[in-house]
ZAGUKE-544320 format. One line per 5 residues: number of its first residue (from 1); their letters; for each residue x, y, z of N, C-alpha, C, CB. Coordinates in Angstrom, 2 decimals. Glycine has a CB too. Layout:
% residues N
NUM	a	X/Y/Z/X/Y/Z/X/Y/Z/X/Y/Z; ...
END
This chain:
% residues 99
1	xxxxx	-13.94/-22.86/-55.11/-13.59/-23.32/-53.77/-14.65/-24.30/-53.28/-13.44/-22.13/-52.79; -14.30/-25.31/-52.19/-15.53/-26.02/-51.97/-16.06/-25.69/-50.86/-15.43/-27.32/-51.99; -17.53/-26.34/-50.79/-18.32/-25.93/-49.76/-18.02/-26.49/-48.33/-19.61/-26.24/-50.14; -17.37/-28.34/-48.66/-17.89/-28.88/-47.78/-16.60/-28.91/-46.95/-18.63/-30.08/-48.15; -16.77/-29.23/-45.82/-15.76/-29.11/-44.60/-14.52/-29.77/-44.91/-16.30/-29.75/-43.26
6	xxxxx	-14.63/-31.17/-44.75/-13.73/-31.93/-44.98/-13.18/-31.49/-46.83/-14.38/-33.50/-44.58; -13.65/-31.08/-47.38/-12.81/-30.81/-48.94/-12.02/-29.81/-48.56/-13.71/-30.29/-50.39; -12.46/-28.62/-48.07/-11.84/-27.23/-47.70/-10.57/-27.55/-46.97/-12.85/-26.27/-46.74; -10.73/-28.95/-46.17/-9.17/-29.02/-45.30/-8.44/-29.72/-46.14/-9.07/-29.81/-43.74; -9.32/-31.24/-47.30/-8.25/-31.49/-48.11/-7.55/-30.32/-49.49/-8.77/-32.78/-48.64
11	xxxxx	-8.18/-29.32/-49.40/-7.39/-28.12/-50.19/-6.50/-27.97/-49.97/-7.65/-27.02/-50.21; -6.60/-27.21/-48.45/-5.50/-26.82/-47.56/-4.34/-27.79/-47.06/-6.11/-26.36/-46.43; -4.58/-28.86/-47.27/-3.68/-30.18/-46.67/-3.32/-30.52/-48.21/-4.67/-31.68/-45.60; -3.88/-30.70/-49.30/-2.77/-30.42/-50.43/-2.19/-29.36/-51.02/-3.06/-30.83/-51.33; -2.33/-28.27/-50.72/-1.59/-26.89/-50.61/0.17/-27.24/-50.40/-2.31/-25.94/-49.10
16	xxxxx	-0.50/-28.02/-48.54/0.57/-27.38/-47.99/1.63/-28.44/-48.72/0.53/-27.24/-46.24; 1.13/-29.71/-48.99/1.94/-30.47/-49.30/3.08/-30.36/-50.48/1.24/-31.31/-49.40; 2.05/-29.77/-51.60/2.43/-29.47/-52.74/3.60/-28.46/-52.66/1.32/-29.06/-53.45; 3.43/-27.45/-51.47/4.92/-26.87/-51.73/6.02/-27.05/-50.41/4.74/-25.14/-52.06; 5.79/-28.20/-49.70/6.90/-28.95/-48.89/7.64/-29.79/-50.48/6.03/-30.30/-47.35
21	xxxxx	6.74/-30.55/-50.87/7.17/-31.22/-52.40/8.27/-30.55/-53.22/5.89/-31.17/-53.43; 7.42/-29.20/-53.23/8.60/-28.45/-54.46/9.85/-28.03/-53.71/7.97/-26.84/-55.32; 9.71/-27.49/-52.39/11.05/-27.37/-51.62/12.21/-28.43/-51.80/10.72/-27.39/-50.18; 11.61/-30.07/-51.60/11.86/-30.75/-51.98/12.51/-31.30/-53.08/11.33/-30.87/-51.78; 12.27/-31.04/-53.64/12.46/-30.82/-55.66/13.48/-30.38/-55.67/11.49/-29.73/-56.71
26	xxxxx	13.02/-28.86/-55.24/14.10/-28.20/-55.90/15.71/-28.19/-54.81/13.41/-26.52/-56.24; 15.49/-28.81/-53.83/16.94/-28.82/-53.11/17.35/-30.06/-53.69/17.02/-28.80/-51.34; 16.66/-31.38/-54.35/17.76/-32.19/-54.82/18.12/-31.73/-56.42/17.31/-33.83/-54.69; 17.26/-30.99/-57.19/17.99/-30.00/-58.05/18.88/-29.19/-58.33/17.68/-29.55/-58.22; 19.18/-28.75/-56.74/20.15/-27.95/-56.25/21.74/-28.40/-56.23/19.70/-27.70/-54.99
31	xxxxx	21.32/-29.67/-55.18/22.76/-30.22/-55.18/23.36/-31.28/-56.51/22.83/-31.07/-53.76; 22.26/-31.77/-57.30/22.64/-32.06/-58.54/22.84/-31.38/-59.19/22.15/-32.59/-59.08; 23.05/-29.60/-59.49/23.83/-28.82/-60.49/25.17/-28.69/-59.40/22.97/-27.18/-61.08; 25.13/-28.48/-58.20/26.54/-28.49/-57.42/27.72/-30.00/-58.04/26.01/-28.74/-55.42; 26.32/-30.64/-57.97/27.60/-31.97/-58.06/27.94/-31.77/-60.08/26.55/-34.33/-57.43
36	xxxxx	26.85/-31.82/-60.63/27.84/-31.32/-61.80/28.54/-30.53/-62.38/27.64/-31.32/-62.41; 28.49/-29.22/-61.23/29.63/-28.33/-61.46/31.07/-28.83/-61.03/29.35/-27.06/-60.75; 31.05/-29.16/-60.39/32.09/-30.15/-59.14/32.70/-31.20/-60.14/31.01/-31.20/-57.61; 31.67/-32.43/-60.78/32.14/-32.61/-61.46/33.11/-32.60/-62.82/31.74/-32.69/-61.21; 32.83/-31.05/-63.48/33.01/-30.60/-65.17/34.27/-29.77/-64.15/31.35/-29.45/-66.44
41	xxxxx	34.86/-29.25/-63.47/35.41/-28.82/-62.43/36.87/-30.01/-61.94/34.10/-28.66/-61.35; 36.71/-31.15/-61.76/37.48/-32.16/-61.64/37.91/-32.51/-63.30/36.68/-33.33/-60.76; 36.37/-32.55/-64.54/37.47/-33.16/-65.74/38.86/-31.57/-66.20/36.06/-33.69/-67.69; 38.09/-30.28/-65.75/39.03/-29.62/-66.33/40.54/-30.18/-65.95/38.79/-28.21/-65.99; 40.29/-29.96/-64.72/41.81/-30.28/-63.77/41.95/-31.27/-62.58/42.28/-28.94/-63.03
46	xxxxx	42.25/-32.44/-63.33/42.09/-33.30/-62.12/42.96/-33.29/-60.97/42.10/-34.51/-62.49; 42.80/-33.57/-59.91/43.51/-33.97/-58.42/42.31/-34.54/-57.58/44.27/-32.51/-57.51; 43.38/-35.23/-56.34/42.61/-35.73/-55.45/41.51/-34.92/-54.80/43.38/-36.18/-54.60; 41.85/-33.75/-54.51/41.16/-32.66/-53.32/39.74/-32.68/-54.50/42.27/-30.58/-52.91; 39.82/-32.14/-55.84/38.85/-32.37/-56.54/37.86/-33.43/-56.64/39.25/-32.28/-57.36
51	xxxxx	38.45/-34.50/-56.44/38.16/-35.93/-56.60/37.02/-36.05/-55.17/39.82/-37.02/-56.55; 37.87/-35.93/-54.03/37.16/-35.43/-53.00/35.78/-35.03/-52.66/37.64/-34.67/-52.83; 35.52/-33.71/-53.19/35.17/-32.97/-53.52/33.93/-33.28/-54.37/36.07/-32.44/-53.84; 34.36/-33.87/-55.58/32.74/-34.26/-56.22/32.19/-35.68/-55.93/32.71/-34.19/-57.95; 33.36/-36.50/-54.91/32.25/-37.90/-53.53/31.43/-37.03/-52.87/33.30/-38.93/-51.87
56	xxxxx	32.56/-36.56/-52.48/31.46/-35.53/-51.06/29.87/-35.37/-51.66/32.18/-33.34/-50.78; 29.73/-34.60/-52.98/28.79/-33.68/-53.63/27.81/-34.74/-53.86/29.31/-32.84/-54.96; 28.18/-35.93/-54.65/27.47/-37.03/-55.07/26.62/-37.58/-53.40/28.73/-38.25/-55.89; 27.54/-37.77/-52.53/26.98/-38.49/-51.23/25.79/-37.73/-50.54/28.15/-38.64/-50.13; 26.29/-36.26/-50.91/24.61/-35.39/-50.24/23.91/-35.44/-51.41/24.62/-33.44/-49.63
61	xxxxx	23.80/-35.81/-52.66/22.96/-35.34/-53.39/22.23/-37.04/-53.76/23.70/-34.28/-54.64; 22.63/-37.89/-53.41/22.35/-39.01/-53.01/21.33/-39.59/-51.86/23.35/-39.28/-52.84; 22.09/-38.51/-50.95/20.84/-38.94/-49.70/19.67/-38.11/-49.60/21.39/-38.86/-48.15; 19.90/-36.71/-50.43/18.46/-36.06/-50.74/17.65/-36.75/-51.40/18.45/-34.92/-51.44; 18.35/-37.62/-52.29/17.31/-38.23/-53.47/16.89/-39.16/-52.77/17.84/-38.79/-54.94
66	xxxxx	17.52/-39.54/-52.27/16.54/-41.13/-51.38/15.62/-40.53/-50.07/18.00/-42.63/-50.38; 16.30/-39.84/-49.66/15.17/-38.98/-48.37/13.57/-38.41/-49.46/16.37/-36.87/-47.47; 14.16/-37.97/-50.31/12.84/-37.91/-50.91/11.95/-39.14/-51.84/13.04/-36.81/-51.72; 13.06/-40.06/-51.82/11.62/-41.39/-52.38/11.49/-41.82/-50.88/12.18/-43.20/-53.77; 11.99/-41.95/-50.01/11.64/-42.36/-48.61/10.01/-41.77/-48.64/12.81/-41.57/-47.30
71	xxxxx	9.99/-40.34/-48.22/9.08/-39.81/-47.55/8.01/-39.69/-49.15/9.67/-38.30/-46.58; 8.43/-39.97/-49.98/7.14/-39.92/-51.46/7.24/-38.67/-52.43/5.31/-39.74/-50.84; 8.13/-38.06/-52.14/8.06/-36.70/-52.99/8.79/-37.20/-54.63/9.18/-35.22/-52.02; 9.53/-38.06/-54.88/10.32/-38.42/-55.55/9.63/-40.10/-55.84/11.74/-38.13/-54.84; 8.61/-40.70/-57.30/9.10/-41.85/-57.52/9.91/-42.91/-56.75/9.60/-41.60/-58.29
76	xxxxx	10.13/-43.87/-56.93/11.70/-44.60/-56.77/12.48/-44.85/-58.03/11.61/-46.10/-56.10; 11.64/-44.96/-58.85/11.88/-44.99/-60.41/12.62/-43.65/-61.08/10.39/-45.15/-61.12; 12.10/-42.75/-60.55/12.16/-41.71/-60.74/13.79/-41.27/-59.86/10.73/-41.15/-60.35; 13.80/-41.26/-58.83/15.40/-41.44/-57.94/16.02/-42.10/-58.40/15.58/-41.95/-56.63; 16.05/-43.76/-59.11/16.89/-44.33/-59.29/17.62/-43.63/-60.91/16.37/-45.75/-59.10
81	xxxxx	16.97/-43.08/-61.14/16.81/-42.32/-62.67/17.83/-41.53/-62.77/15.51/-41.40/-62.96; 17.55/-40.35/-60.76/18.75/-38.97/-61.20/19.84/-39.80/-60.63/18.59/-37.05/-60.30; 19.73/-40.94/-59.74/21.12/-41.21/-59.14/21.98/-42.23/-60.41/20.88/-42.15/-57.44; 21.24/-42.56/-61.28/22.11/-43.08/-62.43/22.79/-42.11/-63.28/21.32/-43.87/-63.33; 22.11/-40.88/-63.18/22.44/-39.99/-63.99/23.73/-39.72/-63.10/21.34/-38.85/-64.32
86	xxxxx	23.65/-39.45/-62.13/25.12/-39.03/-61.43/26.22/-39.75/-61.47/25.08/-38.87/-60.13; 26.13/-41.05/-61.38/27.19/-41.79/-61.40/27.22/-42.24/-62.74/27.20/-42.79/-60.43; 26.68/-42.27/-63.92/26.98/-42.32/-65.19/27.89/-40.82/-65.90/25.53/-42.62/-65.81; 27.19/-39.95/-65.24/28.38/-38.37/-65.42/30.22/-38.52/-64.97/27.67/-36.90/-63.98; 29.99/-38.96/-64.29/31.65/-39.31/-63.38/32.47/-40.42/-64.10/31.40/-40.04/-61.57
91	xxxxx	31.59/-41.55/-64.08/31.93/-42.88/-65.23/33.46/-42.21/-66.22/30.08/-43.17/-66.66; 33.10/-41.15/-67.20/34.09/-41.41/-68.27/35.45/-40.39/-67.60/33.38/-40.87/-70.02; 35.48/-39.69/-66.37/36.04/-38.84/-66.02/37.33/-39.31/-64.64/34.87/-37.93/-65.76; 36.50/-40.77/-64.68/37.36/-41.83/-63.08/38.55/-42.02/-63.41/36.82/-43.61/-62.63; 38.56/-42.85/-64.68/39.48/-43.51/-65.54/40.43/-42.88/-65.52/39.18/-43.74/-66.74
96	xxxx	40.87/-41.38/-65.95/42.20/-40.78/-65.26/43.05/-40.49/-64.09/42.20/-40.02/-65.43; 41.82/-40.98/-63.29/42.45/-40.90/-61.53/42.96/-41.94/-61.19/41.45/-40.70/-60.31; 42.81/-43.28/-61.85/42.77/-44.59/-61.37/44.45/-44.93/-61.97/41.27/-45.60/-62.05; 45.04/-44.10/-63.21/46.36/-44.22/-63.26/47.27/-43.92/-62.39/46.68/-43.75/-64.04
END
């Protein structure tokens, strides 16, 4: 532990940060297994309400990812990374809705 004043608060001030961060983390982790359940969910059986359903999922799990390169918890490199991943998942699964 350190001695000096100002280290002891930057401990405590990266503490706290470090697990606002992982809260962070792990809720856009969260809604990216929602949206790919949602997704694998629409290829079983497609319809609109489904279709629906995994915009919706993509649009919150979208604005978590950018709320978190906003505020620094997340790269941008790193965001642009999972939000490719999302809309590259959907990519081969559109093509039947669009008939």
């Amino acid at each position: 532990m350190a001695n000096i004043k100002s280290a002891v608060k930057r401990v405590k001030i990266a503490e706290r940060n470090r697990l606002y961060n992982k809260s962070y983390k792990s809720a856009v982790k969260t809604l990216m297994k929602k949206y790919f359940a949602a997704v694998e969910k629409y290829a079983a059986a497609p319809s609109p309400e489904l279709m629906q359903e995994v915009q919706q999922r993509m649009s919150e799990a979208y604005s978590k990812i950018d709320k978190a390169v906003k505020k620094g918890v997340l790269h941008r490199n790193n965001g642009a990374r999972k939000k490719s991943r999302l809309a590259r998942t959907l990519k081969p699964h559109e093509v039947s809705v669009a008939s």
